[in-house]
C-alpha positions in Angstrom: -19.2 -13.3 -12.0 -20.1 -16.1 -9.4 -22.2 -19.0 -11.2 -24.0 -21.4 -8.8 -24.6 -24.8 -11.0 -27.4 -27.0 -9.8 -29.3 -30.1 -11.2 -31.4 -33.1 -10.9 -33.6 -31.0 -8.8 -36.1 -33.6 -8.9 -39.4 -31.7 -7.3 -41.7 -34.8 -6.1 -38.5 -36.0 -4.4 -37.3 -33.3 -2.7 -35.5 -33.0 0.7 -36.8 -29.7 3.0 -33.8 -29.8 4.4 -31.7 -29.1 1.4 -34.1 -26.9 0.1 -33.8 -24.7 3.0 -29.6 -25.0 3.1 -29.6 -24.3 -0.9 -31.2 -21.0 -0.5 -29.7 -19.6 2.5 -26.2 -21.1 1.2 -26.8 -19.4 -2.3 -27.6 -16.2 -1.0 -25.3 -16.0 1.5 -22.9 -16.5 -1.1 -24.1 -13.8 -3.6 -24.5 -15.8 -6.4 -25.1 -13.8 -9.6 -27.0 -16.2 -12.1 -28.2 -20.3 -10.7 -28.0 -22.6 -13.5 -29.6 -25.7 -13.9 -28.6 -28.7 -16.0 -32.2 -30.4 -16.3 -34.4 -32.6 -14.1 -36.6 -29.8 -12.3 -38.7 -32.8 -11.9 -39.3 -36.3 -10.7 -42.3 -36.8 -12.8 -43.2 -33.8 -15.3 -46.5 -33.0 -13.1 -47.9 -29.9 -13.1 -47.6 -29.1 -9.4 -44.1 -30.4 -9.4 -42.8 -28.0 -12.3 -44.4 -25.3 -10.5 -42.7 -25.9 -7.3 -39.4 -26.1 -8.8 -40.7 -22.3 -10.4 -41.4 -21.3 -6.8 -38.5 -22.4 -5.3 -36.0 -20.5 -8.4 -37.8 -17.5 -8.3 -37.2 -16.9 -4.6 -33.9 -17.3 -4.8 -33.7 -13.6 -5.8 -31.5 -13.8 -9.0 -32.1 -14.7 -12.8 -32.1 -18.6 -13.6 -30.8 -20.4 -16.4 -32.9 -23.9 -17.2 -32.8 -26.8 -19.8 -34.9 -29.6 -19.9 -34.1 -33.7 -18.1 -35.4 -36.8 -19.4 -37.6 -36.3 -15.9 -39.1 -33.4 -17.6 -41.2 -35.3 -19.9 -43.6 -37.3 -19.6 -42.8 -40.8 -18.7 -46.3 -43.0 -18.0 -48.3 -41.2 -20.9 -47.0 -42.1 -24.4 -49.5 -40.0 -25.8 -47.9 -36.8 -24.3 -44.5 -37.7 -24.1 -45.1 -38.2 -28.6 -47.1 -35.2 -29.1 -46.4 -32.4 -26.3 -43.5 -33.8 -24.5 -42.2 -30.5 -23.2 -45.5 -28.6 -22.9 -45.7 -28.3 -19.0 -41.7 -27.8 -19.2 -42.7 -25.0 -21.4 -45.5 -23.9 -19.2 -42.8 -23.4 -16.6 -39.6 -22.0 -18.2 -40.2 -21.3 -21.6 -38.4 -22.0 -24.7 -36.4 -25.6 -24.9 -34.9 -24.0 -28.4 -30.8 -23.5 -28.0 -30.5 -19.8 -27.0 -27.6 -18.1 -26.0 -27.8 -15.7 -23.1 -25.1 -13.1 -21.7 -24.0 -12.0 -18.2 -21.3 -9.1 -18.7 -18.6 -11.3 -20.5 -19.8 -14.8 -19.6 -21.9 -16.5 -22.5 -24.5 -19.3 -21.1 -25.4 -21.4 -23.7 -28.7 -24.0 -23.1 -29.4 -27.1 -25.3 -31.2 -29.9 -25.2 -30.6 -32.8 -25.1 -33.2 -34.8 -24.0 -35.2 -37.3 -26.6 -38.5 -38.4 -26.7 -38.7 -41.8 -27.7 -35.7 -42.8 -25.3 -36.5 -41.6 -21.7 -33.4 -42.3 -20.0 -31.1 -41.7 -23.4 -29.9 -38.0 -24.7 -29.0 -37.0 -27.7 -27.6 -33.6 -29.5 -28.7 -33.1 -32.7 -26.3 -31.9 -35.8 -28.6 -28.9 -35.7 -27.9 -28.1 -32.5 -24.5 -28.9 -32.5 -23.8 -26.7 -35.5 -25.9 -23.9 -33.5 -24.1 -24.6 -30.1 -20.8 -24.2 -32.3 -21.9 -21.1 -34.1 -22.8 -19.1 -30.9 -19.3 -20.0 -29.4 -17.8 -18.6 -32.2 -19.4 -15.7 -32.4 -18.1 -15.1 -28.3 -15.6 -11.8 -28.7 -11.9 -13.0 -27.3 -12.1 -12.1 -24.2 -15.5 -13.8 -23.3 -16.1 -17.3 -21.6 -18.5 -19.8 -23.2 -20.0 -21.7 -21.2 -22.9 -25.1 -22.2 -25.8 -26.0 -20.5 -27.2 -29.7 -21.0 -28.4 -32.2 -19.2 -26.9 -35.5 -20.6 -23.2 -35.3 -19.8 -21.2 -35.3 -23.2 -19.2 -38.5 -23.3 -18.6 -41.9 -24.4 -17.6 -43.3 -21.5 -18.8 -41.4 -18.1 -15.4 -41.6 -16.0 -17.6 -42.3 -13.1 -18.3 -45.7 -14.1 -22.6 -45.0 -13.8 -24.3 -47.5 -16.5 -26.7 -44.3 -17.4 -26.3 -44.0 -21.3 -24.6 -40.7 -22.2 -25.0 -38.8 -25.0 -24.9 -40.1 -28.8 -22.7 -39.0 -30.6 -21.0 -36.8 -28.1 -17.2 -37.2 -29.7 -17.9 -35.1 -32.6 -20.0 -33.0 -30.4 -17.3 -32.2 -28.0 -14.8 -31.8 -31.1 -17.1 -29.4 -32.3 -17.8 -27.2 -29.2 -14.0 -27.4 -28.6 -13.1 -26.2 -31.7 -15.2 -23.4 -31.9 -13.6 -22.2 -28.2 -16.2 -23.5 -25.6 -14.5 -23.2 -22.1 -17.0 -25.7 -20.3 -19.8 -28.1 -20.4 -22.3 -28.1 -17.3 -24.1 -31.5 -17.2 -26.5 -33.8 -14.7 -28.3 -36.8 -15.1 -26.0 -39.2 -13.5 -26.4 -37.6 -9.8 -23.0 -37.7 -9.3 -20.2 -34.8 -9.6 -17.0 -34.9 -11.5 -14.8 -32.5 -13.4 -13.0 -33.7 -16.4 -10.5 -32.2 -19.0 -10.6 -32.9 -23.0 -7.2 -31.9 -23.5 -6.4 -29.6 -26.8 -5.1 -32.4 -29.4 -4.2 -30.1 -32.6 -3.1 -26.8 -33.0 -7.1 -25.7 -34.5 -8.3 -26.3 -30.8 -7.6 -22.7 -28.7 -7.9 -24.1 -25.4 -8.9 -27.7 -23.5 -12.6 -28.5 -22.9 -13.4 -29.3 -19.3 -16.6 -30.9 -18.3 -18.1 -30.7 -15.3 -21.1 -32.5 -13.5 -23.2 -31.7 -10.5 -24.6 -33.9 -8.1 -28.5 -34.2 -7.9 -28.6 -30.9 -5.4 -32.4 -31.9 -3.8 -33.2 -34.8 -4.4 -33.4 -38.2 -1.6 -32.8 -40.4 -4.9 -28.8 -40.1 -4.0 -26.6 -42.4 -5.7 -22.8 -43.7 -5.2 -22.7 -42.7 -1.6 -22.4 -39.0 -2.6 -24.5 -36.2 -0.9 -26.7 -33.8 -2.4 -24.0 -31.3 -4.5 -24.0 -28.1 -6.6 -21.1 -26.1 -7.8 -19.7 -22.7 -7.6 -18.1 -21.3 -10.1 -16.3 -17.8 -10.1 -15.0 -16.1 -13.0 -12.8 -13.5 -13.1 -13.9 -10.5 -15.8 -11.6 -9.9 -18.4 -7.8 -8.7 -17.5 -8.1 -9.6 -13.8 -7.6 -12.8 -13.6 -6.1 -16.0 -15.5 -8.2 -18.8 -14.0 -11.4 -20.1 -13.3 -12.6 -21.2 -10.0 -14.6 -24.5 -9.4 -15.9 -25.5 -6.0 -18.1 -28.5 -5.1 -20.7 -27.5 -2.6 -21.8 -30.7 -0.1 -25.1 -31.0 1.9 -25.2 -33.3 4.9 -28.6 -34.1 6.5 -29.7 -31.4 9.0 -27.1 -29.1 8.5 -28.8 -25.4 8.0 -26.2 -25.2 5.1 -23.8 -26.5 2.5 -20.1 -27.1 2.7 -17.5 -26.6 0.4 -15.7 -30.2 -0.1 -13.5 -29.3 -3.0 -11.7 -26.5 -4.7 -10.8 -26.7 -8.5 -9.5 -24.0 -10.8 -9.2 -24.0 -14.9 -7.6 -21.4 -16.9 -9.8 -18.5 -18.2 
């Protein structure tokens, strides 16, 4: 199963340019299932959510979408209290934590965005509990994988000021307990791949956390280029690890480049 991550996709902002080197790269690469990890948008309009529609549905394989703070509403109060994911909605459906499968990969999507705190995110005890309850319903030899946008700890080990989630220790606790391989995240436009290493013997396995760069947008941060990941799992019984490669866009170039190779166990 080959998983292409994406995020901060930020329609309103978008480079052509990387827009044209995403798809060609994606589908010369065969990608099975294109996840995104919120921020379809730069300012939750209409004709923005719609091209960020457009531009996933031509990429020729099923999509996998949770909401950004960017997503809702940001100069209308009145929306963002009342209907603050209506045009997400519109778009891509459900925000509601749903678990989808792919063979033996398990995608679950949360969200985490709140509306009374643009920038801020925030998972719920509800949807923690939920998040946990679908991991542990995975059989043994599936891989869990989270969707969210905010990424999940107290400090962000890139050193961005961008507030992550509340709460996220007892979160992550949580999600590693009940087997959760990794956490796909956004929001801070720059990538990074942690590890929450296994502390007691009811934890199966680490937690590793990974983050995308913002794959369209110009609004680039830290010196780092647009960015997705690729991530290749091996199916049950043929294969022990994991495989996690940053993808890099430089301006003009018809495609991206793969700058760097991970790999997690299974």
């Amino acid at each position: 199963m080959r998983l292409a991550h994406v995020s901060d996709l930020h329609f309103g902002t978008e480079s052509a340019d990387a827009m044209h080197a995403l798809q060609s790269t994606l589908n010369e690469l065969d990608v099975d299932v294109v996840i995104v990890s919120g921020d379809m948008t730069q300012r939750a309009r209409r004709i923005e959510f719609a091209l960020a529609r457009q531009f996933l549905d031509a990429l020729d394989c099923p999509f996998v979408t949770v909401p950004g703070n960017h997503d809702i509403p940001l100069f209308n109060p009145v929306r963002r209290a009342l209907r603050p994911f209506s045009r997400y909605r519109e778009a891509f459906g459900s925000t509601k934590t749903r678990c989808l499968s792919f063979d033996d990969v398990r995608i679950v999507a949360v969200n985490s965005v709140r509306r009374e705190r643009h920038a801020e995110g925030r998972i719920t005890l509800r949807r923690r509990l939920q998040v946990a309850a679908m991991a542990h319903a995975a059989g043994a030899d599936e891989v869990t994988l989270v969707v969210v946008h905010h990424p999940p700890f107290l400090q962000h080990p890139s050193g961005d000021q961008a507030p992550p989630l509340k709460r996220d220790a007892r979160t992550c606790d949580a999600w590693q307990d009940a087997g959760v391989h990794l956490i796909l995240s956004g929001h801070v436009h720059r990538p990074f791949l942690t590890r929450i290493a296994a502390e007691s013997e009811r934890h199966a396995r680490d937690l590793w956390l990974l983050g995308a760069g913002t794959t369209l947008s110009n609004r680039l941060r830290h010196g780092f280029p647009n960015s997705c990941n690729v991530i290749d799992i091996p199916s049950a019984g043929k294969g022990d690890y994991i495989d996690i490669a940053r993808w890099d866009h430089a301006p003009g170039a018809p495609r991206y480049s793969c700058r760097q190779r991970d790999r997690i166990p299974r």
